[in-house]
N, CA, C and O of each residue as an XYZ file, in Angstrom:
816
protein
N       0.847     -1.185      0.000
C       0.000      0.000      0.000
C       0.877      1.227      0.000
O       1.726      1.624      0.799
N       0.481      1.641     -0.978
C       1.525      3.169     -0.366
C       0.274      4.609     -0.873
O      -0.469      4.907     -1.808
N       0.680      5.098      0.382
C      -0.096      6.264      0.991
C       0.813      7.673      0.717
O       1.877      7.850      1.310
N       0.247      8.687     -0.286
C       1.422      9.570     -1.350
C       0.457     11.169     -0.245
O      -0.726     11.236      0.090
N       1.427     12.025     -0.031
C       0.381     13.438      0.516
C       1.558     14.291     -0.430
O       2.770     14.247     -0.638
N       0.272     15.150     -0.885
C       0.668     16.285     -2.552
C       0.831     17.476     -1.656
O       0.310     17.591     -0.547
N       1.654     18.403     -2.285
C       1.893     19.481     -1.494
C       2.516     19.832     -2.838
O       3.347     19.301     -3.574
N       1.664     21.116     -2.866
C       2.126     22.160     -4.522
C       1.723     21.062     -5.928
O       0.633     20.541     -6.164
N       2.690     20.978     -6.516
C       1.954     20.381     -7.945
C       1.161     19.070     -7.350
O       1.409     18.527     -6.273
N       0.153     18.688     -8.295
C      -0.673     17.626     -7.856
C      -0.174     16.431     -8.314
O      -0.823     15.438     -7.984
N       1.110     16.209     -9.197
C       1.438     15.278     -9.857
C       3.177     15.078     -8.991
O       3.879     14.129     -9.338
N       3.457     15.626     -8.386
C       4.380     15.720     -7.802
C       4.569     15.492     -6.213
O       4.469     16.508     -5.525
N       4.887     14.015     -5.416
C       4.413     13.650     -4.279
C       5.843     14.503     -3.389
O       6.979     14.434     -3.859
N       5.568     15.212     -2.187
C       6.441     16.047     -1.864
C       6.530     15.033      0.012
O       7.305     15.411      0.891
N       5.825     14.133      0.144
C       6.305     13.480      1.269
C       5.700     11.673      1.097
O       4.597     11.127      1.108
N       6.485     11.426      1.015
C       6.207      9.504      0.651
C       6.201      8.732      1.676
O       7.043      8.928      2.552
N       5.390      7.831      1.785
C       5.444      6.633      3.129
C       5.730      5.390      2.174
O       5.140      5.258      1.102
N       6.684      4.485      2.647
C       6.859      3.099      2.578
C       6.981      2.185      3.390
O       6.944      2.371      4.606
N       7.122      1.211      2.912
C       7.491      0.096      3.907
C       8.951     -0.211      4.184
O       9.653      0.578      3.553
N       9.646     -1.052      4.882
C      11.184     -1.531      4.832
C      10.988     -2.806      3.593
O      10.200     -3.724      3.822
N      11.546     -2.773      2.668
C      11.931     -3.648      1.720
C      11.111     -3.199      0.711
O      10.718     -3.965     -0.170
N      10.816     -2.044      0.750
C       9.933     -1.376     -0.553
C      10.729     -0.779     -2.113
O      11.932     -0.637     -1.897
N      10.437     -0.494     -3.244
C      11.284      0.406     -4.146
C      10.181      1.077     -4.057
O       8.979      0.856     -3.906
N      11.347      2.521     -4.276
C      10.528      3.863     -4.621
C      11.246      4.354     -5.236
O      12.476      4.337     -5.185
N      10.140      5.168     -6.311
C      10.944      6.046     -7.120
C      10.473      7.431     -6.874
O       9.305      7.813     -6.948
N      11.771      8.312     -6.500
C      11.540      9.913     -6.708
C      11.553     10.847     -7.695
O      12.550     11.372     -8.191
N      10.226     11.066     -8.007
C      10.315     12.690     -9.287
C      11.299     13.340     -8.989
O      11.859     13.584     -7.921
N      11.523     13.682    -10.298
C      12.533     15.179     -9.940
C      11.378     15.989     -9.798
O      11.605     16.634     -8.774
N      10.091     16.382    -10.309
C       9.424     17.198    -10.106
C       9.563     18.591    -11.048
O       8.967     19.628    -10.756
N      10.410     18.461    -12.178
C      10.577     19.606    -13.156
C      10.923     19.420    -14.270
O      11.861     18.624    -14.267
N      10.667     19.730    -15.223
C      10.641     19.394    -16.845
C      11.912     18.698    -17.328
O      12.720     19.500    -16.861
N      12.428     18.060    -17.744
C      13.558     17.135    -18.241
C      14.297     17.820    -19.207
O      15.482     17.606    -19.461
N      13.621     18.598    -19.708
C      14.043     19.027    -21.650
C      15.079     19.896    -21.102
O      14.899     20.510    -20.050
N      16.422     19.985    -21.945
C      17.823     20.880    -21.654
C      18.456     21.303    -20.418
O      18.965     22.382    -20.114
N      18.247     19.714    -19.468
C      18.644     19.400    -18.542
C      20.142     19.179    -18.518
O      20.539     18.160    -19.084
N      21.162     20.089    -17.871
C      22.296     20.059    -18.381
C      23.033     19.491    -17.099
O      24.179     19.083    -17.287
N      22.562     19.424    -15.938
C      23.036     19.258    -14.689
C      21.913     18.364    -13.812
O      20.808     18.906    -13.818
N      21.952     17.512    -13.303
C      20.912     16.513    -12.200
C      21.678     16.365    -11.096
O      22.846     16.106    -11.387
N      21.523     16.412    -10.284
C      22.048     15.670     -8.654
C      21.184     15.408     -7.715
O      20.418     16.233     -7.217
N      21.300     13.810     -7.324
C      19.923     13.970     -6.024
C      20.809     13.847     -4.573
O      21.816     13.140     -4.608
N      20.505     14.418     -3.502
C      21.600     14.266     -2.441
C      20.471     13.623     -1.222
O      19.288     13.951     -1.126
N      21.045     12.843     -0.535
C      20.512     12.839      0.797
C      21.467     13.367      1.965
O      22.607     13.196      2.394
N      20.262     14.146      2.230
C      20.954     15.293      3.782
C      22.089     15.904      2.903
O      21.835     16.467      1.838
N      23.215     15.782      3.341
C      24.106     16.500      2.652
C      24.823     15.471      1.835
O      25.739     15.963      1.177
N      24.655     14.107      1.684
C      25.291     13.178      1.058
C      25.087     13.183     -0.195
O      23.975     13.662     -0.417
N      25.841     12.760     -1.512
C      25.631     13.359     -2.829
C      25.525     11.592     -2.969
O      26.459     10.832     -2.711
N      24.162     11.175     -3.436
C      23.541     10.058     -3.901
C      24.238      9.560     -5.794
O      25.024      8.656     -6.075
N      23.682     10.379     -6.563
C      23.786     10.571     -7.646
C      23.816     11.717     -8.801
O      22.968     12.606     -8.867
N      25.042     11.561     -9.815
C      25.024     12.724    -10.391
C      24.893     12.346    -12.007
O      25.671     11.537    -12.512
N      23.669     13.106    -12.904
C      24.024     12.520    -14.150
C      25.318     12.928    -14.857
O      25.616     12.331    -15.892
N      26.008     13.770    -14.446
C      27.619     13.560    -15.590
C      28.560     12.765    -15.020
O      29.752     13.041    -15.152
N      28.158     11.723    -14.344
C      28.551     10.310    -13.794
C      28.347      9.580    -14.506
O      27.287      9.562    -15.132
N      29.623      8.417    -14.717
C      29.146      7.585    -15.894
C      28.354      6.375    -15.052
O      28.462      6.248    -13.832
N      27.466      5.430    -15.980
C      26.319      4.735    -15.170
C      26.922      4.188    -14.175
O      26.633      4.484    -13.016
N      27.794      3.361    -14.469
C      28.244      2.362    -13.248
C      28.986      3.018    -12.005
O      29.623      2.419    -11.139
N      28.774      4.305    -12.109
C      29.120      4.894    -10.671
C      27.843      5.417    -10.214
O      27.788      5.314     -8.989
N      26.757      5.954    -10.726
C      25.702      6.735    -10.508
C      24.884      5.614     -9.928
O      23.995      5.762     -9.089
N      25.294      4.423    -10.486
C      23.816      3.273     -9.978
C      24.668      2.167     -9.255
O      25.579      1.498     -9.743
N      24.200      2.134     -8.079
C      24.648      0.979     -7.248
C      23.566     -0.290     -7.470
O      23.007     -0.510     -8.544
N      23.376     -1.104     -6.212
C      22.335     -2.257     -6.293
C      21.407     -2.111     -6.396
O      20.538     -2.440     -7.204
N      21.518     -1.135     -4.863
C      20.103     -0.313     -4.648
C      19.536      1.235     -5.124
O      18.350      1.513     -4.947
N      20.474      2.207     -5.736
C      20.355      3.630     -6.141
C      20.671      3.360     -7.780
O      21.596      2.749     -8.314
N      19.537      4.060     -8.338
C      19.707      4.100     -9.444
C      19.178      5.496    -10.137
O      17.974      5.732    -10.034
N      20.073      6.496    -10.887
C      19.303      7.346    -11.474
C      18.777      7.316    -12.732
O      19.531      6.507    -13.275
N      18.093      7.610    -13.449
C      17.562      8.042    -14.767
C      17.928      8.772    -15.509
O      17.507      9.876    -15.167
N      18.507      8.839    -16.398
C      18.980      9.998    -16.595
C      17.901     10.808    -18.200
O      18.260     11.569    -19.099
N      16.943     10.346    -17.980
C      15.918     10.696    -18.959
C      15.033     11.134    -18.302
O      14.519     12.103    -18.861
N      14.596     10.891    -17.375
C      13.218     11.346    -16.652
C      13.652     12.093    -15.551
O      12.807     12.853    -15.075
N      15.584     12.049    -14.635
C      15.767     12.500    -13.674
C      15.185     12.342    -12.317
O      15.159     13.013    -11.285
N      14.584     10.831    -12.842
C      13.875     10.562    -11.445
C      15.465      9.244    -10.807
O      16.410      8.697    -11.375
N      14.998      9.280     -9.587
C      15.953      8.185     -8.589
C      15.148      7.585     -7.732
O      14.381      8.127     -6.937
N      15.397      6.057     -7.964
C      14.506      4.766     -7.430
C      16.439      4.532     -6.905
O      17.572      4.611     -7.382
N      15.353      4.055     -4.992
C      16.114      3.347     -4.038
C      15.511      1.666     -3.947
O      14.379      1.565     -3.475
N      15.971      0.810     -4.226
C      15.340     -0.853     -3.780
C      15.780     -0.889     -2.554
O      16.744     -0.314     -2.047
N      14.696     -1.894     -1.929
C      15.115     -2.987     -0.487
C      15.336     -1.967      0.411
O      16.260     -2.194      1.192
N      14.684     -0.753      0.560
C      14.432     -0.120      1.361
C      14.916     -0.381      3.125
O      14.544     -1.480      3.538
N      15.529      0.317      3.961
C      15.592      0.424      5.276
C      14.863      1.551      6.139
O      14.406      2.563      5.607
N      14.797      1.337      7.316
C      14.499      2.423      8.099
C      15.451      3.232      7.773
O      15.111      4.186      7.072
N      16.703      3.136      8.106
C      17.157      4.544      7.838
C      17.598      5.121      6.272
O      18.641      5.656      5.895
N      16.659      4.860      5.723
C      16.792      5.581      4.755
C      15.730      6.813      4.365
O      15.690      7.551      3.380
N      14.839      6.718      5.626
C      13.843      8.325      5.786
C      14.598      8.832      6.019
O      15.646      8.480      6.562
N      14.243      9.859      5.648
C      15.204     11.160      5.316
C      14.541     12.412      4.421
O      13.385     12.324      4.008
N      15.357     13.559      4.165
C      14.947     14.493      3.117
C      15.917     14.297      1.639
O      17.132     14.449      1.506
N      15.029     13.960      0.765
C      15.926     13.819     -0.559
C      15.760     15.238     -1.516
O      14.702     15.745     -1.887
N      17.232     15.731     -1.806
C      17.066     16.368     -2.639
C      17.413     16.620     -4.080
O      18.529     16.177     -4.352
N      16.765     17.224     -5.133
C      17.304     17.479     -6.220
C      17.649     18.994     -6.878
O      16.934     19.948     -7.186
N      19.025     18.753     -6.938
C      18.998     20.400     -7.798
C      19.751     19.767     -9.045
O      20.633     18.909     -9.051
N      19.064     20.530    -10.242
C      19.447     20.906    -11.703
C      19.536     22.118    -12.243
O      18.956     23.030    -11.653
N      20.157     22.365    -13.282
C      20.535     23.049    -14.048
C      19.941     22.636    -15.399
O      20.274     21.596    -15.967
N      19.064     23.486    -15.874
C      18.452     23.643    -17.747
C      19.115     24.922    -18.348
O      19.048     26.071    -17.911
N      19.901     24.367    -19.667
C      20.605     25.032    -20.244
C      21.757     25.786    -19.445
O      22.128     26.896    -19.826
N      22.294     25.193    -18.377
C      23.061     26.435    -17.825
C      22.850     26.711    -16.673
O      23.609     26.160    -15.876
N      21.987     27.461    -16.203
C      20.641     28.307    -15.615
C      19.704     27.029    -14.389
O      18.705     26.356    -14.643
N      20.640     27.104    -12.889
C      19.724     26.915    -11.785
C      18.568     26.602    -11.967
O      18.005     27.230    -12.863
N      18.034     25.909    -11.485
C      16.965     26.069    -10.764
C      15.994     25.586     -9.350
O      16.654     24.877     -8.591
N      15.219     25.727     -9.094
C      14.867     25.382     -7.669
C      14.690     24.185     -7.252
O      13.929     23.313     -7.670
N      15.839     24.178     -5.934
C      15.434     22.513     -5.564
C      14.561     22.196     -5.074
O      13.839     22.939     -4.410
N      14.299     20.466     -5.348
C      13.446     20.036     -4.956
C      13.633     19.153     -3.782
O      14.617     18.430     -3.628
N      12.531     19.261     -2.875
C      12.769     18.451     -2.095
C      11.830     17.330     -1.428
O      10.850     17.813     -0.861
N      11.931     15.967     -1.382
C      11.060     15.558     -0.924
C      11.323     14.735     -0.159
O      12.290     14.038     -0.468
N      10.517     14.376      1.357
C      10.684     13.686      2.400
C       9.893     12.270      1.899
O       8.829     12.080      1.310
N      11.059     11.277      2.487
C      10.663      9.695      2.253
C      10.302      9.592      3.999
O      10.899     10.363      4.750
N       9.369      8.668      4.525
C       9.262      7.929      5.297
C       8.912      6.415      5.678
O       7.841      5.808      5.714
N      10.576      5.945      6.018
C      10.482      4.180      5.919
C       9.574      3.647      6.830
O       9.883      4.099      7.932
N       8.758      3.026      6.907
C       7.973      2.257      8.300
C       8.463      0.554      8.573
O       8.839     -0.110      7.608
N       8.422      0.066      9.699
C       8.870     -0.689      9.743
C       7.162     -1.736      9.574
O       6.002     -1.324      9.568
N       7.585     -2.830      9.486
C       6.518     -3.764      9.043
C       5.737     -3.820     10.417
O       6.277     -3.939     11.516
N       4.070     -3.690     10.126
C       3.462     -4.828     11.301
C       3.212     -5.616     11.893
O       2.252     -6.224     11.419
N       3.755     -6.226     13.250
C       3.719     -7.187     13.383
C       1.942     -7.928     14.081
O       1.185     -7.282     14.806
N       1.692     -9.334     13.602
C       0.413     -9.263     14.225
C       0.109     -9.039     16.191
O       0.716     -9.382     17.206
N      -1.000     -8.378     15.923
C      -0.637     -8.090     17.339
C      -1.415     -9.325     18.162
O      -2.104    -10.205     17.646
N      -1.147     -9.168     19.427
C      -1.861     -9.740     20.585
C      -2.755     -9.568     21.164
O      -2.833     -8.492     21.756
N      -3.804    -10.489     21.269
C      -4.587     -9.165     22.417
C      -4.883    -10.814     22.955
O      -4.759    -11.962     22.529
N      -5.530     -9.825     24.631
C      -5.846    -10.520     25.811
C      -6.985     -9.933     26.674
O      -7.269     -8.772     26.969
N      -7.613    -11.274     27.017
C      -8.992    -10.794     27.756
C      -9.335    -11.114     29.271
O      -9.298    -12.312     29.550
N      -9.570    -10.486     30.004
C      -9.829    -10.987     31.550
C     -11.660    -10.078     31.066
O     -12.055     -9.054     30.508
N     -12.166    -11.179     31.672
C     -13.571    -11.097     32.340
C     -13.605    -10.607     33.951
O     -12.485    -10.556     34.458
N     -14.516    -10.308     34.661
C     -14.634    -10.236     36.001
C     -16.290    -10.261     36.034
O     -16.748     -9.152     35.759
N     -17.152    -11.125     36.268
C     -18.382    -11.249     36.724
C     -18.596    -10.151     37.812
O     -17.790     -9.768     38.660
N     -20.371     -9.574     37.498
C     -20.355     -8.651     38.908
C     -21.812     -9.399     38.988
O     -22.704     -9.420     38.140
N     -21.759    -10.013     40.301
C     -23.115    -10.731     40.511
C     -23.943     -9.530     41.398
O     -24.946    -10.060     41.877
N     -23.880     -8.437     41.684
C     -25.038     -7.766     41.853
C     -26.105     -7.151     40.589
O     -27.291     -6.866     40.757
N     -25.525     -7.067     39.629
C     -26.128     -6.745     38.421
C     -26.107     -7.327     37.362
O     -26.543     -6.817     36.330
N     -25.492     -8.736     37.437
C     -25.607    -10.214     36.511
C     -24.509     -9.552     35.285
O     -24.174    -10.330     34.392
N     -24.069     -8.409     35.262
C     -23.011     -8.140     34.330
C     -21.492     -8.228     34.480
O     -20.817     -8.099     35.501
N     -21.068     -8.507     33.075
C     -19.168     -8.378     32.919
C     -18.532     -7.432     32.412
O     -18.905     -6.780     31.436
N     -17.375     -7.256     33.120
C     -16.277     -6.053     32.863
C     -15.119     -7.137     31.844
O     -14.585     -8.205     32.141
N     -15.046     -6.269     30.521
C     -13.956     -6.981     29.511
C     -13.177     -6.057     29.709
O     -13.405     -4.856     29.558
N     -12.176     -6.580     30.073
C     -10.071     -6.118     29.974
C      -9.356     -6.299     29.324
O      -8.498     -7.181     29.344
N      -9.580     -5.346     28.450
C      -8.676     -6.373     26.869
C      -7.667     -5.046     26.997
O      -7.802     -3.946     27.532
N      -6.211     -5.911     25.980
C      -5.189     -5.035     26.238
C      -4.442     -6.033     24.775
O      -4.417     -7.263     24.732
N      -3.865     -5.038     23.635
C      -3.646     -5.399     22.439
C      -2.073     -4.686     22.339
O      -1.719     -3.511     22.439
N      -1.407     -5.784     22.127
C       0.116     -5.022     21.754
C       0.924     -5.630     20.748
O       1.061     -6.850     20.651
N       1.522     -4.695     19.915
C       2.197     -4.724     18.570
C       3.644     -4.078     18.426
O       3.919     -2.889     18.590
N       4.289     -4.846     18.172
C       5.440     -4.037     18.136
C       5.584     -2.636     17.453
O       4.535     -2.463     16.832
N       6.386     -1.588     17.290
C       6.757     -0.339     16.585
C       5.941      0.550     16.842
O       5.521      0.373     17.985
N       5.442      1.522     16.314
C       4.760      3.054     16.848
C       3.340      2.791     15.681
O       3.455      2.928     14.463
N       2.048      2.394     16.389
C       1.453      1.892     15.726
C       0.116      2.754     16.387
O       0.171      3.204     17.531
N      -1.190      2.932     15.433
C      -2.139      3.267     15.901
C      -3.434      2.097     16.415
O      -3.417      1.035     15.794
N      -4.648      2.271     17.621
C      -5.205      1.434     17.612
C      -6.534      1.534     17.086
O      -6.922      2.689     17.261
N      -7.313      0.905     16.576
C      -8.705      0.654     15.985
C      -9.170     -0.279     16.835
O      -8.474     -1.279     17.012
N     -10.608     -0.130     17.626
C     -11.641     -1.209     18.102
C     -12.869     -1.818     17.675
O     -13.854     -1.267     18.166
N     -13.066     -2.583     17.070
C     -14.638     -3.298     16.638
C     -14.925     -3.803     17.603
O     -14.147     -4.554     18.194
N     -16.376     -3.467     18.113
C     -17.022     -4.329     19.180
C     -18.950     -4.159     18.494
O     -19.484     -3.056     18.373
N     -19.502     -5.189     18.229
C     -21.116     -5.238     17.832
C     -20.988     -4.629     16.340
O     -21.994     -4.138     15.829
N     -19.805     -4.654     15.656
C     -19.774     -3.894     13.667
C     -19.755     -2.359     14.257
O     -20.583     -1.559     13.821
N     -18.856     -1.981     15.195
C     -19.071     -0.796     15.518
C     -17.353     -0.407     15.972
O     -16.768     -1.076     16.825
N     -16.858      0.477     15.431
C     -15.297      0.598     15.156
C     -15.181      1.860     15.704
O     -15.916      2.746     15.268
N     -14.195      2.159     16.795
C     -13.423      3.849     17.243
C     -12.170      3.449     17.797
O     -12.021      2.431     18.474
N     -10.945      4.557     17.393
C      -9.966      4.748     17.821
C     -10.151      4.456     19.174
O     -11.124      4.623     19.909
N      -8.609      3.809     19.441
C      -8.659      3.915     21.031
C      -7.334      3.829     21.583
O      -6.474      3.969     20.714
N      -6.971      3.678     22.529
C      -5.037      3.066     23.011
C      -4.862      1.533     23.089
O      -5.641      0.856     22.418
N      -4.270      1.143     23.559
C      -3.904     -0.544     23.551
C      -4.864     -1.239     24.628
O      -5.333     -2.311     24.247
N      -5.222     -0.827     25.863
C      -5.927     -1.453     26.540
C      -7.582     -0.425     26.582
O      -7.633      0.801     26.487
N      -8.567     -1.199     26.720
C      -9.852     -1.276     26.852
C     -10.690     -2.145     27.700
O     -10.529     -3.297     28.103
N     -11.631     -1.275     27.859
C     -12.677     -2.215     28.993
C     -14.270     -1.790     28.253
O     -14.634     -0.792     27.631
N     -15.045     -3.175     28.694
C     -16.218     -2.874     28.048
C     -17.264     -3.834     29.268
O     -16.622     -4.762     29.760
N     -18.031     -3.775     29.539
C     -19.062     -3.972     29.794
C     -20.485     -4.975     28.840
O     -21.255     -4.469     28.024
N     -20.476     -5.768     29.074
C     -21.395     -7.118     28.454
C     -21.938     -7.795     29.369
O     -21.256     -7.825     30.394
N     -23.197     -8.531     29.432
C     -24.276     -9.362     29.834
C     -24.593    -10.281     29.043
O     -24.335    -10.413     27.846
N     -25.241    -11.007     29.839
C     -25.408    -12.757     29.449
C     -26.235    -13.093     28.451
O     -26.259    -14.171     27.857
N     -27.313    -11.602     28.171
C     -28.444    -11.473     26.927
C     -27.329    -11.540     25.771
O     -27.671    -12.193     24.785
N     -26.166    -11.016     25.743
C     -25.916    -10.344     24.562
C     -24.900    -11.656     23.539
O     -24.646    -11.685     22.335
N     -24.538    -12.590     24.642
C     -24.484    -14.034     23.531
C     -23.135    -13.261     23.720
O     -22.675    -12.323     24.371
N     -22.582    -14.631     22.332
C     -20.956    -13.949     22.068
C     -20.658    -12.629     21.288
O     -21.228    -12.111     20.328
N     -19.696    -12.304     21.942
C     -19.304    -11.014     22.123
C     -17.565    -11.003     21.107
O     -16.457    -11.458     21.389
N     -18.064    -10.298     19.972
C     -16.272    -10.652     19.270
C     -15.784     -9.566     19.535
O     -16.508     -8.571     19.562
N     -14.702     -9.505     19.743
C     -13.391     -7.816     20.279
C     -12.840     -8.300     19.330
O     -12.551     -9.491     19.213
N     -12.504     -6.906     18.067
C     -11.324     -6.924     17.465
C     -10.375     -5.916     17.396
O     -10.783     -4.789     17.116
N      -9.451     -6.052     17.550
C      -8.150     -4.708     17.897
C      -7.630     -5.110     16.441
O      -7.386     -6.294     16.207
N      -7.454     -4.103     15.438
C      -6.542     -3.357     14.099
C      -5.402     -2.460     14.815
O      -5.684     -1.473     15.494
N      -4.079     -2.916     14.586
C      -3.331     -1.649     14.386
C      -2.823     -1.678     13.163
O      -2.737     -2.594     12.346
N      -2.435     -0.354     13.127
C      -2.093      0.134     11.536
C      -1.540      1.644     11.474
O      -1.949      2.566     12.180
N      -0.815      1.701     10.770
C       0.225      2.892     10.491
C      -0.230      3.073      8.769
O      -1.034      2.478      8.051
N       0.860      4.359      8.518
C       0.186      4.726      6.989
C       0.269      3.701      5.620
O      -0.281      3.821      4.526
N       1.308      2.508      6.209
C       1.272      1.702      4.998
C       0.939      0.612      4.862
O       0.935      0.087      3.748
N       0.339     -0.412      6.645
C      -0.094     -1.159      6.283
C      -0.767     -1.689      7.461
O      -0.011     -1.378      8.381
N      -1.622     -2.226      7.884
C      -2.360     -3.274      9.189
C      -2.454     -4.634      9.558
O      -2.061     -5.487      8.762
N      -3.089     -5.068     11.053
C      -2.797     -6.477     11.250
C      -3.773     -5.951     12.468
O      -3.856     -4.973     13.212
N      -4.600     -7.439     12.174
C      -5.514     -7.731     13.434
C      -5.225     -8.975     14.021
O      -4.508     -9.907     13.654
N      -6.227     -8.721     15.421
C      -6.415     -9.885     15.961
C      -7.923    -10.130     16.605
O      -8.599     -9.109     16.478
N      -8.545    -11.080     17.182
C     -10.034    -11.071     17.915
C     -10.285    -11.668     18.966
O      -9.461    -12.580     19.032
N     -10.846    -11.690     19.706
C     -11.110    -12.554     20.742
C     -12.719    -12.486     21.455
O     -13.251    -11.438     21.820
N     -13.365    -13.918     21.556
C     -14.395    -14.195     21.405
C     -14.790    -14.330     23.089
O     -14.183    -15.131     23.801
N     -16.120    -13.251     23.740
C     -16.397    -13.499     25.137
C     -17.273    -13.881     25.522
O     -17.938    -13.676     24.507
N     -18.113    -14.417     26.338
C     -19.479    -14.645     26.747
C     -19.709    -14.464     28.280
O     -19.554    -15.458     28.991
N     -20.003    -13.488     28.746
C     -20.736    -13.136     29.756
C     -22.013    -14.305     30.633
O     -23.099    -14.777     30.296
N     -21.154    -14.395     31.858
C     -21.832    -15.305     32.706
C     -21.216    -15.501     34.173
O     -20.161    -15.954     34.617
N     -22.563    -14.853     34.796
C     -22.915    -14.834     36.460
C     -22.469    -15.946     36.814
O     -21.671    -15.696     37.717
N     -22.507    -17.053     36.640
C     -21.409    -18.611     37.280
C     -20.252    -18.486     37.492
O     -19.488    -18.997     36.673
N     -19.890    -18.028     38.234
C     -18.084    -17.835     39.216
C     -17.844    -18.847     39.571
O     -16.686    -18.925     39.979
N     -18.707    -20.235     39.659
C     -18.091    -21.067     40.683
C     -16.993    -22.578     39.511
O     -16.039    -23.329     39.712
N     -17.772    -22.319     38.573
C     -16.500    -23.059     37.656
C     -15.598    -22.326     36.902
O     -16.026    -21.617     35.990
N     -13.989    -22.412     37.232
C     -13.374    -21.391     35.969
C     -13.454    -21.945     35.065
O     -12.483    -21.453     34.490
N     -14.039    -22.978     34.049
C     -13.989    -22.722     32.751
C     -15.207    -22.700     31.946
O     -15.684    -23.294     30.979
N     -15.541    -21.642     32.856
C     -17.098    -21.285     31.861
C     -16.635    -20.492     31.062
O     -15.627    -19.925     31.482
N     -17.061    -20.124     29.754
C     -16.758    -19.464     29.094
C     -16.552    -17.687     29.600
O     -15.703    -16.906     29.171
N     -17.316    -17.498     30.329
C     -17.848    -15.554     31.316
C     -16.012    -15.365     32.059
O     -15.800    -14.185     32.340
N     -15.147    -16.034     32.281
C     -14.343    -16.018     32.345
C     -13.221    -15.821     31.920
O     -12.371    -15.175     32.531
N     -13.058    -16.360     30.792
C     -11.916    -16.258     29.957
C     -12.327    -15.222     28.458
O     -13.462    -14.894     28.113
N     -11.314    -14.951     27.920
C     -11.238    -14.579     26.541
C     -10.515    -15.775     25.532
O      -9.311    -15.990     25.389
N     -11.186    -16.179     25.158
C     -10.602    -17.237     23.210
C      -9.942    -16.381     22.603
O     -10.411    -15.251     22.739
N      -9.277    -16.428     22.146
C      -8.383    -15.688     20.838
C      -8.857    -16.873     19.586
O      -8.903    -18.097     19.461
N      -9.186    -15.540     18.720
C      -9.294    -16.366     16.968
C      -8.472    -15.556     16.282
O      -8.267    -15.756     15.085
């Protein structure tokens, strides 16, 4: 999945999200024709230059174009977010660099989640304790009854014995990609056996 945000020309992506092991290719973002000068740099590092002959300009993973002035990185890492830039020269004659921010994400891992019940026998209802964790800097999503809101990693909900099984699903997901998990509850006033179902959480 890749998720592009436009800023100034509409054809021209000025901040990119990927994944780790992704290729991307960067616009130069300005007309090609009597392009006399190309360079794309990261940070201050000089990536590629077209009056480089190919086999220095293109490694395994960096490769420039020298027709379109665009530069594709393969097999992507985290640290290769960063700000990439390009300055050229048409006919001679500067012109404005470009710049555009890559951001690597690291993959999702599936997450976990876990359920404690607690029966309250004055009002025949259950307290759900669910708590969902995923590795890396991830956002959370909750489905409970086809009914979905943001939330943090742990949650509590409230269910009764009318309402049958009860599915919890926790989504996390960042801008390029997601992973769920579910776990199935049933609400029930019987404390005196632990393996009634009002007790535990199933994971599916």
């Amino acid at each position: 999945i890749d998720i592009i945000y436009y800023r100034g020309a509409s054809n021209c992506p000025r901040i990119i999200h990927k994944q780790v092991g992704d290729t991307v290719e960067l616009p130069s973002c300005l007309p090609t024709e009597g392009v006399t000068t190309a360079i794309w740099k990261y940070g201050d590092k000089r990536l590629a230059d077209m009056e480089q002959s190919l086999t220095t300009q293109s490694t395994d993973r960096i490769y420039l174009n020298n027709t379109t002035c665009s530069l594709t990185v393969r097999r992507l890492i985290a640290q290769d977010s960063g700000n990439y830039s390009f300055l050229s020269e048409a006919k001679d004659v500067q012109r404005d660099t470009v710049i555009i921010t890559l951001h690597v994400h690291e993959p999702i891992t599936t997450p976990v989640l876990t359920a404690n019940t607690t029966s309250h026998a004055f009002n025949g209802s259950c307290t759900v304790f669910l708590r969902c964790t995923s590795d890396g800097q991830v956002n959370y999503n909750w489905t409970v009854k086809d009914r979905t809101h943001r939330g943090s990693s742990t949650q509590h909900y409230t269910i009764r014995p009318q309402d049958g099984e009860t599915t919890f699903t926790c989504t996390v997901w960042n801008v390029v990609s997601e992973q769920s998990a579910s776990t199935t509850v049933t609400c029930s006033n019987d404390t005196s056996d632990p393996t009634k179902p009002g007790n535990v959480g199933r994971s599916e």
